[in-house]
Backbone atoms as SQL, in Angstrom:
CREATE TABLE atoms (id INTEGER PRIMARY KEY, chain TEXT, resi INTEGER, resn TEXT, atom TEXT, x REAL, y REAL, z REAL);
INSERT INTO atoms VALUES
  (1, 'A', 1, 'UNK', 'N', -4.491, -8.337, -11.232),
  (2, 'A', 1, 'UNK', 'CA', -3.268, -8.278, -10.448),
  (3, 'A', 1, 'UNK', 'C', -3.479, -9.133, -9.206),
  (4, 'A', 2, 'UNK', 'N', -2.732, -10.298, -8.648),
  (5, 'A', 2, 'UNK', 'CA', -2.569, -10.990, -7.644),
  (6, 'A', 2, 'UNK', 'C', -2.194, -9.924, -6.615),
  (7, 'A', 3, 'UNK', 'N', -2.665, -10.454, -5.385),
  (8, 'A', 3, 'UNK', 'CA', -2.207, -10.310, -4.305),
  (9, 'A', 3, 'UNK', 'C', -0.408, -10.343, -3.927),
  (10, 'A', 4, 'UNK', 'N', -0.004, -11.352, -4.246),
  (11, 'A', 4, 'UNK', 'CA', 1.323, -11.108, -4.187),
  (12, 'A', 4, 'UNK', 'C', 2.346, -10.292, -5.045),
  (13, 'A', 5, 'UNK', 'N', 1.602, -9.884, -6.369),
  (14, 'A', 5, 'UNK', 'CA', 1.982, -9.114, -6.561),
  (15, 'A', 5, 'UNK', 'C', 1.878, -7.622, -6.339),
  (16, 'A', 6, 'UNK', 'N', 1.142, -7.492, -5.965),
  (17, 'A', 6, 'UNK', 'CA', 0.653, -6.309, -5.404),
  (18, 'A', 6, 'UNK', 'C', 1.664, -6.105, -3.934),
  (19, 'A', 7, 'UNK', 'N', 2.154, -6.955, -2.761),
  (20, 'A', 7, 'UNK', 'CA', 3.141, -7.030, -2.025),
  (21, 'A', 7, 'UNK', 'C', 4.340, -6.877, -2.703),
  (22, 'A', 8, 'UNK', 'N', 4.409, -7.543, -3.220),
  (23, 'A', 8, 'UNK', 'CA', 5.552, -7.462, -4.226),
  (24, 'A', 8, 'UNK', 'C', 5.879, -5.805, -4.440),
  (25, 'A', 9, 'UNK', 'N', 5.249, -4.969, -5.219),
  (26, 'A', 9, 'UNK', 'CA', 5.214, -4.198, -5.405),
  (27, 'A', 9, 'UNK', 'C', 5.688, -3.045, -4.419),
  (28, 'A', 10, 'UNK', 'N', 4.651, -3.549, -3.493),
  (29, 'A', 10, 'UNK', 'CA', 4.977, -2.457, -2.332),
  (30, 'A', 10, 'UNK', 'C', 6.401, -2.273, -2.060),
  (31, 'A', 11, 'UNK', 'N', 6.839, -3.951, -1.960),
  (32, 'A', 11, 'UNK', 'CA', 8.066, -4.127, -1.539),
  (33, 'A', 11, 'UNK', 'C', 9.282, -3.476, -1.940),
  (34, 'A', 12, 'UNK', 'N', 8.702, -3.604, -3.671),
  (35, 'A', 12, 'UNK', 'CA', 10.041, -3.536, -4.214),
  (36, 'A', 12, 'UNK', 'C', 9.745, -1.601, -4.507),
  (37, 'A', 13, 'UNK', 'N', 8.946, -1.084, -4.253),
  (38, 'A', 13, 'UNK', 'CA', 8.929, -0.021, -4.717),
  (39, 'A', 13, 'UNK', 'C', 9.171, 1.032, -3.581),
  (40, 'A', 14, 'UNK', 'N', 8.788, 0.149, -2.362),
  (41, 'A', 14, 'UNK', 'CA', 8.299, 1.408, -1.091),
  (42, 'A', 14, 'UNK', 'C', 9.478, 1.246, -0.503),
  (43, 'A', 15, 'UNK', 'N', 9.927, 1.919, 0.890),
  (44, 'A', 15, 'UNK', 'CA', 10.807, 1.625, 1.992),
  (45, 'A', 15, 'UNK', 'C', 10.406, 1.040, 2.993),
  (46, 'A', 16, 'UNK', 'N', 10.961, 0.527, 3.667),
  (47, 'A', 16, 'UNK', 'CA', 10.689, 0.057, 5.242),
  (48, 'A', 16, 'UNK', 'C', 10.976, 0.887, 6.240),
  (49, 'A', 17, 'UNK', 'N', 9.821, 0.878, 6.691),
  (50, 'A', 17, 'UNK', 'CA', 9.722, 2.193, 8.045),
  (51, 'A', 17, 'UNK', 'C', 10.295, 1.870, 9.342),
  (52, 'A', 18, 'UNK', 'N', 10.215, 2.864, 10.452),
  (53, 'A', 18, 'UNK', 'CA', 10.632, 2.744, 11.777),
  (54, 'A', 18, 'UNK', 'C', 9.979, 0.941, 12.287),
  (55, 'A', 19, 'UNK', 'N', 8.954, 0.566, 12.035),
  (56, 'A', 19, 'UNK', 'CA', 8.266, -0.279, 12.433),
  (57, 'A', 19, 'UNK', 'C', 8.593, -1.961, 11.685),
  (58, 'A', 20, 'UNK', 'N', 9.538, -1.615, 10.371),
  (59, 'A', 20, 'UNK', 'CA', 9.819, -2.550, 9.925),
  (60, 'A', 20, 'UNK', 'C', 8.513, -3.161, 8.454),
  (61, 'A', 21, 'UNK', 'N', 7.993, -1.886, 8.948),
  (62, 'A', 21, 'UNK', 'CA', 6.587, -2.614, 7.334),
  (63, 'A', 21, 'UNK', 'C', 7.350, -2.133, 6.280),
  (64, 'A', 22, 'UNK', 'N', 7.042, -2.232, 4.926),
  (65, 'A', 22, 'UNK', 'CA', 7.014, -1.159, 3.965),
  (66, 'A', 22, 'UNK', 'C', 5.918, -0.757, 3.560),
  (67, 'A', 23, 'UNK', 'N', 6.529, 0.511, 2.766),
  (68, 'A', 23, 'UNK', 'CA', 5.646, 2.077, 2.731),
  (69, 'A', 23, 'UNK', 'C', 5.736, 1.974, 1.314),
  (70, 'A', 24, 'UNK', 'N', 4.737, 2.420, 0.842),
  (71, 'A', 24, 'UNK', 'CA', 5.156, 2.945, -0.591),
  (72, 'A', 24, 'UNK', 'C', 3.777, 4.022, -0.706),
  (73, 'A', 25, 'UNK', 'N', 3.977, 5.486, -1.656),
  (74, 'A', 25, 'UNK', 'CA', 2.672, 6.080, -2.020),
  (75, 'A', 25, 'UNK', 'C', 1.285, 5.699, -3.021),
  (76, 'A', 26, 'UNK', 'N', 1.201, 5.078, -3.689),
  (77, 'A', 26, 'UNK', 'CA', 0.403, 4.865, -4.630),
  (78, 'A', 26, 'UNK', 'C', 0.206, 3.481, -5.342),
  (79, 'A', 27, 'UNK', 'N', -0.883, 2.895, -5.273),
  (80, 'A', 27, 'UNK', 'CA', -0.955, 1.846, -6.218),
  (81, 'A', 27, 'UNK', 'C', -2.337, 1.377, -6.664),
  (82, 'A', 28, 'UNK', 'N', -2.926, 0.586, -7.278),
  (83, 'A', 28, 'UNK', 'CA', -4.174, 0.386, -7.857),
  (84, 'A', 28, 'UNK', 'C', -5.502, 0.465, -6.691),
  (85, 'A', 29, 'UNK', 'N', -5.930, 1.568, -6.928),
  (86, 'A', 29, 'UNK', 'CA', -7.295, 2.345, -5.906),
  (87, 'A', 29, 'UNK', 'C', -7.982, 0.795, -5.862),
  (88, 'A', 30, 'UNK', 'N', -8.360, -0.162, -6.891),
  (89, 'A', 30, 'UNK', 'CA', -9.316, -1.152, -6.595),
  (90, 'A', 30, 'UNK', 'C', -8.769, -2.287, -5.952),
  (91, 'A', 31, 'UNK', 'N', -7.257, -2.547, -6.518),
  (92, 'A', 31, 'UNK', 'CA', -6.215, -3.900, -5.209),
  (93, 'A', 31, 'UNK', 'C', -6.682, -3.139, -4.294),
  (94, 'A', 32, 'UNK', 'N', -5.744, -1.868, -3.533),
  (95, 'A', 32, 'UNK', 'CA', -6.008, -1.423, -2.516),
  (96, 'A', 32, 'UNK', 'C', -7.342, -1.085, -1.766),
  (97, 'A', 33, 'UNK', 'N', -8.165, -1.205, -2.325),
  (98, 'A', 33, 'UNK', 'CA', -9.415, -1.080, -1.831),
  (99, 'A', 33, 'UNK', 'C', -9.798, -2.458, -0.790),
  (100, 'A', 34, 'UNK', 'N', -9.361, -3.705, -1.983),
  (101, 'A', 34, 'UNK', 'CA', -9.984, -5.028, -1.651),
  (102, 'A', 34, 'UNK', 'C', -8.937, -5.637, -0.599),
  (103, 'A', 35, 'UNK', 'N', -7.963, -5.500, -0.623),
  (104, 'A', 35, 'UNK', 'CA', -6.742, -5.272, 0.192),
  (105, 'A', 35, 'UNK', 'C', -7.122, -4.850, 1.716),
  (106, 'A', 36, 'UNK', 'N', -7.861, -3.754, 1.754),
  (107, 'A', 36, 'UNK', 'CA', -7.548, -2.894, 2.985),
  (108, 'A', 36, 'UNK', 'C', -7.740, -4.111, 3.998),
  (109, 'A', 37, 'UNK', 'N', -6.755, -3.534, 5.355),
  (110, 'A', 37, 'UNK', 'CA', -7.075, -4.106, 6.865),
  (111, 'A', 37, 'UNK', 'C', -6.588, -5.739, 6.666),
  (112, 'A', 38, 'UNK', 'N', -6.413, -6.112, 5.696),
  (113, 'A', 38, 'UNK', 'CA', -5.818, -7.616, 5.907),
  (114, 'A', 38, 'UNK', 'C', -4.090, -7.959, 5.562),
  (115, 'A', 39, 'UNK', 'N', -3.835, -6.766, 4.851),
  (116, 'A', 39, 'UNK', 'CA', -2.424, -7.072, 4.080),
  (117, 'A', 39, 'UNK', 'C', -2.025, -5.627, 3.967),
  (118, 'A', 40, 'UNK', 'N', -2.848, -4.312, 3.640),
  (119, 'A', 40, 'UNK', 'CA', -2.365, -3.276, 3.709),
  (120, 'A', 40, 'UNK', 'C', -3.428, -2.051, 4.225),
  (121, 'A', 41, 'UNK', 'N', -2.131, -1.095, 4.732),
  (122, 'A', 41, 'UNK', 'CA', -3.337, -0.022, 5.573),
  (123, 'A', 41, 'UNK', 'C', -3.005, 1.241, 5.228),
  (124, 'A', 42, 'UNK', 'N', -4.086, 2.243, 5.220),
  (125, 'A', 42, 'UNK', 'CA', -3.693, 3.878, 4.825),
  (126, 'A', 42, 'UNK', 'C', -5.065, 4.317, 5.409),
  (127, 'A', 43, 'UNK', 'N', -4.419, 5.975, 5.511),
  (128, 'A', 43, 'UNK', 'CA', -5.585, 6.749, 6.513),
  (129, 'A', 43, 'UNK', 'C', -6.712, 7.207, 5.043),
  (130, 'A', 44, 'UNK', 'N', -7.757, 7.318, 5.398),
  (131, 'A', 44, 'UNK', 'CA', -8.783, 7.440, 4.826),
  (132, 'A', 44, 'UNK', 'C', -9.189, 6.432, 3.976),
  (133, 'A', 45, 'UNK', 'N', -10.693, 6.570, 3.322),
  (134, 'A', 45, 'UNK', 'CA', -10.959, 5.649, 2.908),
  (135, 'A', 45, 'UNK', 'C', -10.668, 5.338, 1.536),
  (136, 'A', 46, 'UNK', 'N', -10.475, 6.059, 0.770),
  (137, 'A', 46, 'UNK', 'CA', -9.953, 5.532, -0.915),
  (138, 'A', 46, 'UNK', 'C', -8.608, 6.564, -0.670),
  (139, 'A', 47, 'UNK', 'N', -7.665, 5.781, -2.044),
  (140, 'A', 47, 'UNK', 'CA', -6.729, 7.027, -2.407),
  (141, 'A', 47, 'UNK', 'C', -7.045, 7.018, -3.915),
  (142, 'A', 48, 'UNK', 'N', -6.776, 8.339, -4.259),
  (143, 'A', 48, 'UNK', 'CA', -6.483, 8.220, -5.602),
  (144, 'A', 48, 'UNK', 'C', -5.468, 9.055, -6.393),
  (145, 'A', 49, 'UNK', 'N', -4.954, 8.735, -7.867),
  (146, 'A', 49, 'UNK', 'CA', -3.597, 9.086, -7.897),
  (147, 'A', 49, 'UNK', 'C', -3.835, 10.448, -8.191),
  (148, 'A', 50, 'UNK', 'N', -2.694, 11.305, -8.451),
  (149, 'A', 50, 'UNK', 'CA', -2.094, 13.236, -7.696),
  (150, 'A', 50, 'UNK', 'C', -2.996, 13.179, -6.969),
  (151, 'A', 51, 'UNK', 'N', -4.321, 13.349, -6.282),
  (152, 'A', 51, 'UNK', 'CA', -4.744, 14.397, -5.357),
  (153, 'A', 51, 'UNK', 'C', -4.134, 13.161, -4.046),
  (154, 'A', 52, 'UNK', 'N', -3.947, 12.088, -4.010),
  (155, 'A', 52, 'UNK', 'CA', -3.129, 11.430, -2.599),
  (156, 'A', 52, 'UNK', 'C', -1.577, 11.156, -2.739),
  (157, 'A', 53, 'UNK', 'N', -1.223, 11.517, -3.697),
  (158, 'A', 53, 'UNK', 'CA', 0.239, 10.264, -4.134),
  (159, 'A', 53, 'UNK', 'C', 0.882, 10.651, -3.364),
  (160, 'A', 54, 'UNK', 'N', 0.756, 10.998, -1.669),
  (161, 'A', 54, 'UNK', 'CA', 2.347, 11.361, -0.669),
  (162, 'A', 54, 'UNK', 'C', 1.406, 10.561, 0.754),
  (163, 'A', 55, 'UNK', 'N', -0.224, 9.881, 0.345),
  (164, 'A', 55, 'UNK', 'CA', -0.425, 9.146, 1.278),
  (165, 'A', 55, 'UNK', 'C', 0.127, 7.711, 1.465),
  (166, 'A', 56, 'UNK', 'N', 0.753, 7.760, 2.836),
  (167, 'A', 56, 'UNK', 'CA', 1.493, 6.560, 3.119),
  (168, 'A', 56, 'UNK', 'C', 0.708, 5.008, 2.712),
  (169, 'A', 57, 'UNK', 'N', 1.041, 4.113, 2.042),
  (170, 'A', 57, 'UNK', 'CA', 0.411, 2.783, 1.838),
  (171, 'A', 57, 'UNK', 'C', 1.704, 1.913, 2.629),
  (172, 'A', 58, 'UNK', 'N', 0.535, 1.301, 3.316),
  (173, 'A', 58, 'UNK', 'CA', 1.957, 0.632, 4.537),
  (174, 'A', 58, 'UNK', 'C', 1.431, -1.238, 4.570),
  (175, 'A', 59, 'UNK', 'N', 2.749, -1.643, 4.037),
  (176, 'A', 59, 'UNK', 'CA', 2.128, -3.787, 3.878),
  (177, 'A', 59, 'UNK', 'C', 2.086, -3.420, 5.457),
  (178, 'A', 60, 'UNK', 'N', 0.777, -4.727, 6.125),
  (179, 'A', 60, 'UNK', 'CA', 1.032, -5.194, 7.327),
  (180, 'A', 60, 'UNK', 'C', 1.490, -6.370, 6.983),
  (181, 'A', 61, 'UNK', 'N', 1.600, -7.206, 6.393),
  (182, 'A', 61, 'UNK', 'CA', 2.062, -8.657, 6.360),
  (183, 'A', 61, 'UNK', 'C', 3.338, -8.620, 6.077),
  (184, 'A', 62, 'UNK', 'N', 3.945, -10.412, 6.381),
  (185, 'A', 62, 'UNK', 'CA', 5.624, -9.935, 6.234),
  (186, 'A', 62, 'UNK', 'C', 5.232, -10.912, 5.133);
């Protein structure tokens, strides 16, 4: 999975928050892993799917 698609994703799947990013809950633990701090951010260090799927995944990039 590309990088842009993986934005993509967020995009088309999540909402846009008070701040103007989008949000979405859940998506591939290993994109998001390699991802973190450059393109997307969430609290703790892994998610994984049911025991996180209501942790926020938020794009920083536009």
């Amino acid at each position: 999975m590309s990088l842009d698609l993986l934005v993509l994703g967020i995009q088309q799947l999540g909402s846009e928050n008070a701040k103007g990013k989008f949000i979405t809950k859940f998506s591939l633990v290993a994109t998001l892993t390699a991802t973190r701090k450059k393109v997307i951010a969430f609290q703790g260090e892994l998610v994984l799917q049911s025991v996180h799927n209501n942790v926020d995944i938020i794009r920083l990039q536009e």
